[in-house]
N, CA, C, O and CB atoms as a CASP TS submission, in Angstrom:
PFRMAT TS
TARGET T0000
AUTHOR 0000-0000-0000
METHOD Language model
MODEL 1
PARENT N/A
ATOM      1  N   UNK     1       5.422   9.290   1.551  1.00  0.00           N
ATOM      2  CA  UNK     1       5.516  10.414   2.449  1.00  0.00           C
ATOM      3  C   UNK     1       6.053   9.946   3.792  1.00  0.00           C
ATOM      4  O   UNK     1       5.521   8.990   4.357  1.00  0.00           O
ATOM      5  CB  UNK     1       4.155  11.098   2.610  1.00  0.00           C
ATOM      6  N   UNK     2       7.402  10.781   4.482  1.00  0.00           N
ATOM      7  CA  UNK     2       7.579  10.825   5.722  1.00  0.00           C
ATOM      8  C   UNK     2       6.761  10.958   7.038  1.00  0.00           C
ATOM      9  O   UNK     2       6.694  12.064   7.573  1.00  0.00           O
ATOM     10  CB  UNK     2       8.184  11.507   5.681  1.00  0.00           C
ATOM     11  N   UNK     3       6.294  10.155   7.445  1.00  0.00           N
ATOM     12  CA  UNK     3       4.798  10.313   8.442  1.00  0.00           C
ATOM     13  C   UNK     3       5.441  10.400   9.992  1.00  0.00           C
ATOM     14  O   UNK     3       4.736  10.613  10.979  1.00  0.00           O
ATOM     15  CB  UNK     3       3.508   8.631   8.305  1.00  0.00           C
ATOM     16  N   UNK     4       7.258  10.150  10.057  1.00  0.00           N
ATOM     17  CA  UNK     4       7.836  10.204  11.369  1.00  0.00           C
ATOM     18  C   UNK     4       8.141  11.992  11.749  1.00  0.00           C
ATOM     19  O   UNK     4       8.015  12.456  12.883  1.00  0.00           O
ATOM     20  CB  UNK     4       9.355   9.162  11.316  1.00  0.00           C
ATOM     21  N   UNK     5       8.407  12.511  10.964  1.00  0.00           N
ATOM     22  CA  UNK     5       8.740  13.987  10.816  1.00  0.00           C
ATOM     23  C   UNK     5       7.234  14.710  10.972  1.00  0.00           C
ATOM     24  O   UNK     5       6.432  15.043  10.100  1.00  0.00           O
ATOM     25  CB  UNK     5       9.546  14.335   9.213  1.00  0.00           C
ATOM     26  N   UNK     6       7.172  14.819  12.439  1.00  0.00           N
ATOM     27  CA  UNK     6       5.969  15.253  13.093  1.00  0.00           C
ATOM     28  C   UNK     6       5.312  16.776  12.167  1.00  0.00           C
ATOM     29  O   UNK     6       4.184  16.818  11.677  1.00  0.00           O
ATOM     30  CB  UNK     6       6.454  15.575  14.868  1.00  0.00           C
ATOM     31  N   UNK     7       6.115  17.673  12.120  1.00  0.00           N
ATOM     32  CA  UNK     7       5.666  18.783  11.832  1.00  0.00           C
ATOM     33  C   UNK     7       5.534  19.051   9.987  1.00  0.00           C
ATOM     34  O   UNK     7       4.944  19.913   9.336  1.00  0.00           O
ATOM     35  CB  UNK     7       6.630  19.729  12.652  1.00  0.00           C
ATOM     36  N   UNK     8       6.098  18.265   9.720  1.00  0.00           N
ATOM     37  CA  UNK     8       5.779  17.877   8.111  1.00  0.00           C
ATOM     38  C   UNK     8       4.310  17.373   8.004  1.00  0.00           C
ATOM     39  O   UNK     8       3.323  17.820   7.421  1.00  0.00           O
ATOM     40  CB  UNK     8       6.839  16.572   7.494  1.00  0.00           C
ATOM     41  N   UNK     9       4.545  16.197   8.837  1.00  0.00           N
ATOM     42  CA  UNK     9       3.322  15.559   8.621  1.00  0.00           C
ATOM     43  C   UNK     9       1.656  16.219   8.774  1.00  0.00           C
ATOM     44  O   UNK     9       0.715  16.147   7.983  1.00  0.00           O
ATOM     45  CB  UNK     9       3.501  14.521   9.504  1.00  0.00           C
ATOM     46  N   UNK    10       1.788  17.057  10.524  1.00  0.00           N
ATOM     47  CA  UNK    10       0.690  18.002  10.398  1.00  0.00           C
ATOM     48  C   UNK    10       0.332  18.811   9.248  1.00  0.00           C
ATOM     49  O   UNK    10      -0.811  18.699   8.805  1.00  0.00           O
ATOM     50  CB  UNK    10       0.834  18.811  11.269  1.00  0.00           C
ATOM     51  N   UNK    11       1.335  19.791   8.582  1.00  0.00           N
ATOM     52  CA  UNK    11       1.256  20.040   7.874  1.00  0.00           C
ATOM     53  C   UNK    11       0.174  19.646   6.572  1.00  0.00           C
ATOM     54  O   UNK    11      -0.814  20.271   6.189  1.00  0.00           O
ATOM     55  CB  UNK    11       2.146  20.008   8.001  1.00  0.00           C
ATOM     56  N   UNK    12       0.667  18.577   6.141  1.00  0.00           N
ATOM     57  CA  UNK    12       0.637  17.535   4.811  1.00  0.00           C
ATOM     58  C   UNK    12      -0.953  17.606   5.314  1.00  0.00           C
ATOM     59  O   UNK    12      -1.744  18.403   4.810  1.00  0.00           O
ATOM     60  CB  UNK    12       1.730  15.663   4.751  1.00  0.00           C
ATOM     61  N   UNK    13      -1.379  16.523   6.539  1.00  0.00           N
ATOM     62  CA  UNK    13      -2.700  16.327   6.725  1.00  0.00           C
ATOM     63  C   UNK    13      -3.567  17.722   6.967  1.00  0.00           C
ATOM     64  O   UNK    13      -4.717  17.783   6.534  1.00  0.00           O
ATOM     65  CB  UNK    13      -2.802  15.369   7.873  1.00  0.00           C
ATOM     66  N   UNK    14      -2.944  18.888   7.707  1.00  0.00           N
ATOM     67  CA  UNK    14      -3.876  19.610   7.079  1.00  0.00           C
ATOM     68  C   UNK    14      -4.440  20.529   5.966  1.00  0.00           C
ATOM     69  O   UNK    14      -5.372  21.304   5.755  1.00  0.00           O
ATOM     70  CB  UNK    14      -3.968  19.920   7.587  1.00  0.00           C
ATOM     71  N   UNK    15      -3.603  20.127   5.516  1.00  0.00           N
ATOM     72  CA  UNK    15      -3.776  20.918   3.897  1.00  0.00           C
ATOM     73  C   UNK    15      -4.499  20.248   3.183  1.00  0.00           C
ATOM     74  O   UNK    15      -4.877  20.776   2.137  1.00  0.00           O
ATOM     75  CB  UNK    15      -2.522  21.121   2.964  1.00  0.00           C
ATOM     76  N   UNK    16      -5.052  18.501   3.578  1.00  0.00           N
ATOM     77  CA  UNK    16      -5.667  17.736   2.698  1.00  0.00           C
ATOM     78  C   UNK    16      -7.484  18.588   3.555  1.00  0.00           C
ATOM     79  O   UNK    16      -8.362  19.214   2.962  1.00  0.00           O
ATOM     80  CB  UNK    16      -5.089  15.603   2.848  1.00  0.00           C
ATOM     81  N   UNK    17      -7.429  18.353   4.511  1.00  0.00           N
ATOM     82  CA  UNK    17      -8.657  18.100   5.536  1.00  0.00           C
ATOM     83  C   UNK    17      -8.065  18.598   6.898  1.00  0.00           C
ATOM     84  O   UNK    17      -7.100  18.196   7.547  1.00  0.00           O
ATOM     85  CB  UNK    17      -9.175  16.359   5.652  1.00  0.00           C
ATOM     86  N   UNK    18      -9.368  20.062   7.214  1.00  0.00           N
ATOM     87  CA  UNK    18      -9.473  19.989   8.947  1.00  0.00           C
ATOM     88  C   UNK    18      -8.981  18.937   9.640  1.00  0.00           C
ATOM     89  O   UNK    18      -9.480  17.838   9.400  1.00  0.00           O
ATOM     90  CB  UNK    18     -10.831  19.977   9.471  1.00  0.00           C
ATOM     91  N   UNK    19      -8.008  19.028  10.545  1.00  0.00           N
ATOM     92  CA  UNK    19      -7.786  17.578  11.660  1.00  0.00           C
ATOM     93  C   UNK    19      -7.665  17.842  12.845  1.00  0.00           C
ATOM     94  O   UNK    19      -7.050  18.904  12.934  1.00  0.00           O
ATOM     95  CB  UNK    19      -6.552  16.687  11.517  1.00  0.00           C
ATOM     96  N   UNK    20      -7.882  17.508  13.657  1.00  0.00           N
ATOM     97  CA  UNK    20      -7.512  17.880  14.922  1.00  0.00           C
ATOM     98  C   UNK    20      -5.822  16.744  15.034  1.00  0.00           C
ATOM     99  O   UNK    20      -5.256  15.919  14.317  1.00  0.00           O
ATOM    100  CB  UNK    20      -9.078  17.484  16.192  1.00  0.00           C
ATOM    101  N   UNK    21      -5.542  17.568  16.769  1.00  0.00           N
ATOM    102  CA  UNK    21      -4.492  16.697  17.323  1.00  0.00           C
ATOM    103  C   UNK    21      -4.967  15.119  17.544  1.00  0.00           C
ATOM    104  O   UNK    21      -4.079  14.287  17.363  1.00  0.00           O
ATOM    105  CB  UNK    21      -4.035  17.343  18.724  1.00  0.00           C
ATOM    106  N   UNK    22      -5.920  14.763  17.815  1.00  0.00           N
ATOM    107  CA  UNK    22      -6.301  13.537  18.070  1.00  0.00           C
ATOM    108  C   UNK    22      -6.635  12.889  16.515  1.00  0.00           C
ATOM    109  O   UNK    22      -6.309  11.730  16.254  1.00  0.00           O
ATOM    110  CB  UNK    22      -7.545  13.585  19.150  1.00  0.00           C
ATOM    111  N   UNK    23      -7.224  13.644  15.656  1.00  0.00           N
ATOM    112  CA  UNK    23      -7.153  12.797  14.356  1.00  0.00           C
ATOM    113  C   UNK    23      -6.147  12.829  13.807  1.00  0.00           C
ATOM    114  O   UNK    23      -6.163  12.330  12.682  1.00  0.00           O
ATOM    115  CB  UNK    23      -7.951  13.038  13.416  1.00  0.00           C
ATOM    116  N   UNK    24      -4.518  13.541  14.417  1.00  0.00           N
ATOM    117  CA  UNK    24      -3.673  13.182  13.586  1.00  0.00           C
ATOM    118  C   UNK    24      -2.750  11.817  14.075  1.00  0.00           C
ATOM    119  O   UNK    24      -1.979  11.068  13.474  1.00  0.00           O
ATOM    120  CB  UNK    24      -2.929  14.404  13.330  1.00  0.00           C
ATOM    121  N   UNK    25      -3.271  11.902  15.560  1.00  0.00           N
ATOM    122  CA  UNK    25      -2.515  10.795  15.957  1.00  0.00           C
ATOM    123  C   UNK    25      -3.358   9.673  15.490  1.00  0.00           C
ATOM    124  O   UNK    25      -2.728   8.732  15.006  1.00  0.00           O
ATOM    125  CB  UNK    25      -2.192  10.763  17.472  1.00  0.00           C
ATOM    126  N   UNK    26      -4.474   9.583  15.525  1.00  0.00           N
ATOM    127  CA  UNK    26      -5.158   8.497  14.980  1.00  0.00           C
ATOM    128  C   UNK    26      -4.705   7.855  13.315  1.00  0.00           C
ATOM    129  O   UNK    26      -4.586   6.735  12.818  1.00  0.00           O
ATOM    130  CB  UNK    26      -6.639   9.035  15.027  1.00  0.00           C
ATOM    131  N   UNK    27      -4.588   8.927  12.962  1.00  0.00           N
ATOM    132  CA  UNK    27      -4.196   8.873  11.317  1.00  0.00           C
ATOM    133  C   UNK    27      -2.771   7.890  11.208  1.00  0.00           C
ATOM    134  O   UNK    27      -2.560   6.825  10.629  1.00  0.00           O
ATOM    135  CB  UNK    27      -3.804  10.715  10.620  1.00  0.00           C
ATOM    136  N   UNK    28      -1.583   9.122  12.373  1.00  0.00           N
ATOM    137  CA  UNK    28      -0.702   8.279  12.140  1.00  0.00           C
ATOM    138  C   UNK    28      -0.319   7.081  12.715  1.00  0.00           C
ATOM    139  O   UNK    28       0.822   6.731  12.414  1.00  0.00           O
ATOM    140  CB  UNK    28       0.036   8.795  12.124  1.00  0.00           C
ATOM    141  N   UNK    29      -0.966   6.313  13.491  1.00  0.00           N
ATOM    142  CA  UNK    29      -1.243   5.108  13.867  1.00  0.00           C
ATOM    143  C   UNK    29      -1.552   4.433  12.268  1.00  0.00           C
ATOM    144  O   UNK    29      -0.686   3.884  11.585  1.00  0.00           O
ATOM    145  CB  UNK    29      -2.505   5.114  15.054  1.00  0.00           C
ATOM    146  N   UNK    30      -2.576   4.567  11.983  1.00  0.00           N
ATOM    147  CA  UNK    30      -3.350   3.780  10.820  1.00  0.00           C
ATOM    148  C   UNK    30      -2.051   3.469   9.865  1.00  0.00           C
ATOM    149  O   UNK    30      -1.586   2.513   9.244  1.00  0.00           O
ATOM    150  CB  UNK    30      -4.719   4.812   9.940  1.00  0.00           C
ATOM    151  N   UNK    31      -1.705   5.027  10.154  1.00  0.00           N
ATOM    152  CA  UNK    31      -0.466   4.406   8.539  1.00  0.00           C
ATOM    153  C   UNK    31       0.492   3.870   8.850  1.00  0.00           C
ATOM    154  O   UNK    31       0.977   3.151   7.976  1.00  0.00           O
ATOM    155  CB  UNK    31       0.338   5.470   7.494  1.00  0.00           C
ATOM    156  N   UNK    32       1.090   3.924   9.945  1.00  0.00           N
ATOM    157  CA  UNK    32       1.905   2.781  10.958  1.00  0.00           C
ATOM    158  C   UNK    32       1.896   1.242  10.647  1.00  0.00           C
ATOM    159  O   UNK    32       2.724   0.379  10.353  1.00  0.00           O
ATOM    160  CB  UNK    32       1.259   2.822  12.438  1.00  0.00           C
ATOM    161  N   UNK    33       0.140   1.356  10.923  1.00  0.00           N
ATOM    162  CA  UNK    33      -0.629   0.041  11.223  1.00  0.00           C
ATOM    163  C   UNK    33      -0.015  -0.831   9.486  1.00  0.00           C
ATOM    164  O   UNK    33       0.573  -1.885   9.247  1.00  0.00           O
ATOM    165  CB  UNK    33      -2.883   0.436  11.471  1.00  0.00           C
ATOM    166  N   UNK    34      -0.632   0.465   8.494  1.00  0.00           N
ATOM    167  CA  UNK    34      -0.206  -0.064   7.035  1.00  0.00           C
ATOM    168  C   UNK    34       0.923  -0.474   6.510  1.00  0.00           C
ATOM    169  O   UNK    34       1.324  -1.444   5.866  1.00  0.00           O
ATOM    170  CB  UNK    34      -0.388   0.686   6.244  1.00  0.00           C
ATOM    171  N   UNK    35       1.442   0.751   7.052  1.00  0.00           N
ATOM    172  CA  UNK    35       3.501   0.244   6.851  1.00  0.00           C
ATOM    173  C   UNK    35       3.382  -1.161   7.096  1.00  0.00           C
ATOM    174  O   UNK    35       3.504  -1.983   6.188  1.00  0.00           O
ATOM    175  CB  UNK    35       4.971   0.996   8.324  1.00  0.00           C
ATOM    176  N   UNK    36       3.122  -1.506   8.420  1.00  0.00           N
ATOM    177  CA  UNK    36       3.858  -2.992   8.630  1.00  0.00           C
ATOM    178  C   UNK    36       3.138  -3.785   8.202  1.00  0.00           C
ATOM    179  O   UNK    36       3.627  -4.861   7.857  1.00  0.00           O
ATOM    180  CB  UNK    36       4.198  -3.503   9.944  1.00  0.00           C
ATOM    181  N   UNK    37       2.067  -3.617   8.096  1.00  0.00           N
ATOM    182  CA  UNK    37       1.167  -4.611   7.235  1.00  0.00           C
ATOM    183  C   UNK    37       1.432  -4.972   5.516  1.00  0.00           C
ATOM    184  O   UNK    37       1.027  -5.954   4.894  1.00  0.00           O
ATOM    185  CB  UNK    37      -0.301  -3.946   7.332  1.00  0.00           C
ATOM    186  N   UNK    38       2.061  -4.083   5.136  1.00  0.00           N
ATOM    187  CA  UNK    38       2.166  -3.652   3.645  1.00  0.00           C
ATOM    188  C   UNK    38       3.821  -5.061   3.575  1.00  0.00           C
ATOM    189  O   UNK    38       4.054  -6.062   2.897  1.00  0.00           O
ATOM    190  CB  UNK    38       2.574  -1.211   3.339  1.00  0.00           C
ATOM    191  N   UNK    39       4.708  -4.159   4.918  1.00  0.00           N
ATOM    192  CA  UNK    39       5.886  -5.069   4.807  1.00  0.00           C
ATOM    193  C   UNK    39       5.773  -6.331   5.103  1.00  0.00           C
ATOM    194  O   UNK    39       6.727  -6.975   4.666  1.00  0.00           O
ATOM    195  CB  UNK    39       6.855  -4.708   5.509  1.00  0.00           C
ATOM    196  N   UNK    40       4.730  -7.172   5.864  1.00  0.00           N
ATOM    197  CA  UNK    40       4.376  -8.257   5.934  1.00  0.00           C
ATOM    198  C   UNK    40       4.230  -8.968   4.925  1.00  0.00           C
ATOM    199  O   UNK    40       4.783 -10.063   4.830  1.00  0.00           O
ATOM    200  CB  UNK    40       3.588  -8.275   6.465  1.00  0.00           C
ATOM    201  N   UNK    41       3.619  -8.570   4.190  1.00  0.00           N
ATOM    202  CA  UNK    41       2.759  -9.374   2.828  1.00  0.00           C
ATOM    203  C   UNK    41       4.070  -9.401   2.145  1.00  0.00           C
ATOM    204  O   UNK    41       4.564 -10.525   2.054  1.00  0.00           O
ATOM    205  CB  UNK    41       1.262  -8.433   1.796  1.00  0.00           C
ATOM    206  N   UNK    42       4.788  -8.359   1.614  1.00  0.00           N
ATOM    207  CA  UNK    42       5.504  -8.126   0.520  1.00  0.00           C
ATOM    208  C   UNK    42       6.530  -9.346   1.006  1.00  0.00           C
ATOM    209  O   UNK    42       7.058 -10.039   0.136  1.00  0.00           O
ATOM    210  CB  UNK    42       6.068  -6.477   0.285  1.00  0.00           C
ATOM    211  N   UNK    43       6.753  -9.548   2.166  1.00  0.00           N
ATOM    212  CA  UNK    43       7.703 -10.716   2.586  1.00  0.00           C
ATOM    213  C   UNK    43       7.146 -11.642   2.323  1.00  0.00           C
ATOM    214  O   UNK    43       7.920 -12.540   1.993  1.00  0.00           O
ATOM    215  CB  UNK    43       8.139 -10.887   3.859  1.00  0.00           C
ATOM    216  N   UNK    44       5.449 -12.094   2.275  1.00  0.00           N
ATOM    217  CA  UNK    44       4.915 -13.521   1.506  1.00  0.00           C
ATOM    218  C   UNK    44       4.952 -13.826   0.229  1.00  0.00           C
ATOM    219  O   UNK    44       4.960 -14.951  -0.272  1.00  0.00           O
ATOM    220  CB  UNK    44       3.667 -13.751   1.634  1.00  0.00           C
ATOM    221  N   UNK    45       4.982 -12.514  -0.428  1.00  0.00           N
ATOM    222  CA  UNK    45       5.133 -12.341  -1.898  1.00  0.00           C
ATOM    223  C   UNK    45       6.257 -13.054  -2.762  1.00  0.00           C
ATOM    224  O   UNK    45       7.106 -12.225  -3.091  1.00  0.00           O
ATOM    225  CB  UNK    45       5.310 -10.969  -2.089  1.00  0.00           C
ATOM    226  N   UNK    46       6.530 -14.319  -3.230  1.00  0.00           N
ATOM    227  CA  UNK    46       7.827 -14.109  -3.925  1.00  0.00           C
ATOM    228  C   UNK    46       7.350 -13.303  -5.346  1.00  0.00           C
ATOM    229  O   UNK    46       6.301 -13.098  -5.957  1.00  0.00           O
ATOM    230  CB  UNK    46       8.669 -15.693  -4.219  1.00  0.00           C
ATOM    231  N   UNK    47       9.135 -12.902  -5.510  1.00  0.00           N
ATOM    232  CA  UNK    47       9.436 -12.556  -6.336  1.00  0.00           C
ATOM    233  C   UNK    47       9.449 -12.997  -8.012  1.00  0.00           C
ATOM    234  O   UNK    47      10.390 -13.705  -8.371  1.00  0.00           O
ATOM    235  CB  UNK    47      10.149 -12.409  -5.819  1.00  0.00           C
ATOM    236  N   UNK    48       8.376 -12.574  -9.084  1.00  0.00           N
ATOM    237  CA  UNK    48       8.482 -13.295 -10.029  1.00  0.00           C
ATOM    238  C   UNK    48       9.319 -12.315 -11.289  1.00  0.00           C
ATOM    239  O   UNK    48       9.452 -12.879 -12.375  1.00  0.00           O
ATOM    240  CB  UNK    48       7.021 -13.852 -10.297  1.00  0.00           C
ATOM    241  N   UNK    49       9.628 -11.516 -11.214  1.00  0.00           N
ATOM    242  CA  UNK    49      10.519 -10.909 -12.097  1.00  0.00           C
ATOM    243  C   UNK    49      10.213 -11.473 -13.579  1.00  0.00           C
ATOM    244  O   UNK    49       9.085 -11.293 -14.038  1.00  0.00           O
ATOM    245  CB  UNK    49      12.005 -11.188 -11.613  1.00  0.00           C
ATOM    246  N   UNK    50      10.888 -11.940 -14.101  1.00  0.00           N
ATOM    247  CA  UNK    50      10.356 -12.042 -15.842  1.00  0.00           C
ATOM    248  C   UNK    50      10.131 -13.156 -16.004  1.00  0.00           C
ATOM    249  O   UNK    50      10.250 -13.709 -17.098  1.00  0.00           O
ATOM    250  CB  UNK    50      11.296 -11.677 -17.075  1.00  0.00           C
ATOM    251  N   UNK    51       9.651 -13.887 -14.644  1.00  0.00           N
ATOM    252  CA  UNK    51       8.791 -15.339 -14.649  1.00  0.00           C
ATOM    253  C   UNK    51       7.548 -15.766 -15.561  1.00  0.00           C
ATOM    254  O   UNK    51       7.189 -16.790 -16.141  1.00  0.00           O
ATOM    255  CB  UNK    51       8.204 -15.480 -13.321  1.00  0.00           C
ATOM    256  N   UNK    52       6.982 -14.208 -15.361  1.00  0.00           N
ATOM    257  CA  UNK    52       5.179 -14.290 -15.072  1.00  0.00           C
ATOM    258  C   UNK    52       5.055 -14.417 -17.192  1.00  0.00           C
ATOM    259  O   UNK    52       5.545 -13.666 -18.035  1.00  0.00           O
ATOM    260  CB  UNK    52       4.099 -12.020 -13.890  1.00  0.00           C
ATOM    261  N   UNK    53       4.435 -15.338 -17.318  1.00  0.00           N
ATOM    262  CA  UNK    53       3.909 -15.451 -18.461  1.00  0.00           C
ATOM    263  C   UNK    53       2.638 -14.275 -19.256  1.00  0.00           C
ATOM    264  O   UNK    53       1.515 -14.731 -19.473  1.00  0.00           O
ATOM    265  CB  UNK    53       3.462 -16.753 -18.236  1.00  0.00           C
ATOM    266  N   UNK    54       2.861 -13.242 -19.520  1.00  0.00           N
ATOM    267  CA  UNK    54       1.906 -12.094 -19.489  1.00  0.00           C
ATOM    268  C   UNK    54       0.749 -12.592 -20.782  1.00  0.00           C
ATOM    269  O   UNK    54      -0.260 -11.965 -21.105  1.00  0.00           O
ATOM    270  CB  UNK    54       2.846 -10.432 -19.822  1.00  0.00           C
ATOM    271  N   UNK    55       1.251 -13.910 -21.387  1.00  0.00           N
ATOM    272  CA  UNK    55       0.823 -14.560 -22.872  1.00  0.00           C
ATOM    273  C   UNK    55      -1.075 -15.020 -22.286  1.00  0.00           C
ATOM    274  O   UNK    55      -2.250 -14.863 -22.619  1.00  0.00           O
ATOM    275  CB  UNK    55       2.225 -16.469 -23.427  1.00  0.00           C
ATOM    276  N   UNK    56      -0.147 -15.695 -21.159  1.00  0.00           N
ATOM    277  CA  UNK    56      -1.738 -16.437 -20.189  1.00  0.00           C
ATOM    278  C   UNK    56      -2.431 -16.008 -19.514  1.00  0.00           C
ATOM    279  O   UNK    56      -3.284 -16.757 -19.038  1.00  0.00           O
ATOM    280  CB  UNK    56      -1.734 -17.324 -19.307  1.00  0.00           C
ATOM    281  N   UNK    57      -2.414 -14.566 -19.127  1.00  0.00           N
ATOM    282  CA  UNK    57      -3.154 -14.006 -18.389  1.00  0.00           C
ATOM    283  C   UNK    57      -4.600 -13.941 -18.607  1.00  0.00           C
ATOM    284  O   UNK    57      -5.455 -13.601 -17.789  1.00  0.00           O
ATOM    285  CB  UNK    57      -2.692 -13.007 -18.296  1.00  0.00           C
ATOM    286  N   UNK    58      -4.735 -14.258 -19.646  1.00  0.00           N
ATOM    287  CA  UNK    58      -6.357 -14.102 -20.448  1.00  0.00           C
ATOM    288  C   UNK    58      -6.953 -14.954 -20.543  1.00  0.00           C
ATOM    289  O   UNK    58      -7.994 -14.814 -21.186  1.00  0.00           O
ATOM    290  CB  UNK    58      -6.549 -13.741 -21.714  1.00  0.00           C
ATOM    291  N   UNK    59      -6.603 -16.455 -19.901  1.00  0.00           N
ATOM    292  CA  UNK    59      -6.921 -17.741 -20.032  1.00  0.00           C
ATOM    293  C   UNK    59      -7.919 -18.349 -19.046  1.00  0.00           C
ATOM    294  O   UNK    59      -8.296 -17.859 -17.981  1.00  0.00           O
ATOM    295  CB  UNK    59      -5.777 -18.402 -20.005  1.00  0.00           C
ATOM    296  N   UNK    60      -8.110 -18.972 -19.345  1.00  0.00           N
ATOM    297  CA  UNK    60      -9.441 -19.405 -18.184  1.00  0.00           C
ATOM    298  C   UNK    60      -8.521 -21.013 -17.625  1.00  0.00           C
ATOM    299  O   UNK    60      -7.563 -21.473 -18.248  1.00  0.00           O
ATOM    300  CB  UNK    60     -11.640 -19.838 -19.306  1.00  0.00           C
ATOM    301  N   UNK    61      -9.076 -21.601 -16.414  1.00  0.00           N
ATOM    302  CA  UNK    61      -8.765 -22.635 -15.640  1.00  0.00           C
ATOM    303  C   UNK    61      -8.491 -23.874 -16.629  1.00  0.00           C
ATOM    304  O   UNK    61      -8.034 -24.881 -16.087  1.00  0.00           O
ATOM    305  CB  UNK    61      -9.892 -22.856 -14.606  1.00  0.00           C
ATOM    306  N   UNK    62      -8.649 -23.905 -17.602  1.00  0.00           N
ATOM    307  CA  UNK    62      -8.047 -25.019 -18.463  1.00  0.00           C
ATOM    308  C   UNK    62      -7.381 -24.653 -19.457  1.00  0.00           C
ATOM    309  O   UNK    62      -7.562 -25.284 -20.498  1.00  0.00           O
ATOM    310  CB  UNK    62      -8.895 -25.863 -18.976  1.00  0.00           C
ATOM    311  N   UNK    63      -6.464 -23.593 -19.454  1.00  0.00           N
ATOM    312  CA  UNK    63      -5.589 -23.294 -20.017  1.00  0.00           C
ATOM    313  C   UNK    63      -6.611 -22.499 -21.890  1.00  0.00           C
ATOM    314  O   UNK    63      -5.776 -22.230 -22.754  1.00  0.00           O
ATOM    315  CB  UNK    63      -4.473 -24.843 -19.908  1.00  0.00           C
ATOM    316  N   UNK    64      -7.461 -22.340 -22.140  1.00  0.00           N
ATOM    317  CA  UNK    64      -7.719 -21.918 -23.344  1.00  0.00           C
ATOM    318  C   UNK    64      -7.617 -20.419 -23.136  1.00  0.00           C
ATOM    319  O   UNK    64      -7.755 -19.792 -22.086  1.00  0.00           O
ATOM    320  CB  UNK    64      -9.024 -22.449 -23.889  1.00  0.00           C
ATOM    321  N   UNK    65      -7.353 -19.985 -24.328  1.00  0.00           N
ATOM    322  CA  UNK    65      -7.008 -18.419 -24.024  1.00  0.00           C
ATOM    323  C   UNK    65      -8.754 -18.003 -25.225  1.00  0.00           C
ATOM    324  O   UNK    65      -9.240 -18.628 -26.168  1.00  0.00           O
ATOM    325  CB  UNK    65      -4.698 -17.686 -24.880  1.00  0.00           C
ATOM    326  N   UNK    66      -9.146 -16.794 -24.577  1.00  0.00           N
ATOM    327  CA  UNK    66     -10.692 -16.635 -24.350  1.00  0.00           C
ATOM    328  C   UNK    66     -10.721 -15.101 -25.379  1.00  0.00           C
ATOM    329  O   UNK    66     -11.733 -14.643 -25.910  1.00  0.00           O
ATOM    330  CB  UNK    66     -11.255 -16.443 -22.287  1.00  0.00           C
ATOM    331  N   UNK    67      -9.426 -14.560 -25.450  1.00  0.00           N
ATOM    332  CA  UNK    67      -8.925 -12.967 -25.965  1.00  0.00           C
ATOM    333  C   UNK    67      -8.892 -13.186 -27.233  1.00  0.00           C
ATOM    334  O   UNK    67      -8.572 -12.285 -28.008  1.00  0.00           O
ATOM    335  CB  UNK    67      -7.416 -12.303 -25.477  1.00  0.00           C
TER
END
């Protein structure tokens, strides 16, 4: 959801829940706060694409598979 498009956004939040003007600015801070937090991580994240072995996932710390 677009959270910059002010009058959308009131909208959106009040149709979920009563808000006032001050809980919407509060709100949209928070999700602000998340955006960049969200884009932070995803930049620590590499990328494993069809790396990830989905065979071992079920395995315990010495490699025996437990499934």
């Amino acid at each position: 959801m677009d959270f910059t498009d002010d009058e959308k956004f009131v909208e959106k939040v009040r149709s979920i829940a009563p808000a006032t003007q001050q809980d919407i600015e509060q709100l949209r801070e928070l999700l602000k706060g998340l955006s960049i937090s969200t884009e932070l991580m995803e930049s620590l994240i590499q990328p494993f694409g069809s790396e990830i072995d989905f065979s071992k996932m079920s395995s315990n710390v010495d490699g025996e598979n437990n499934g």
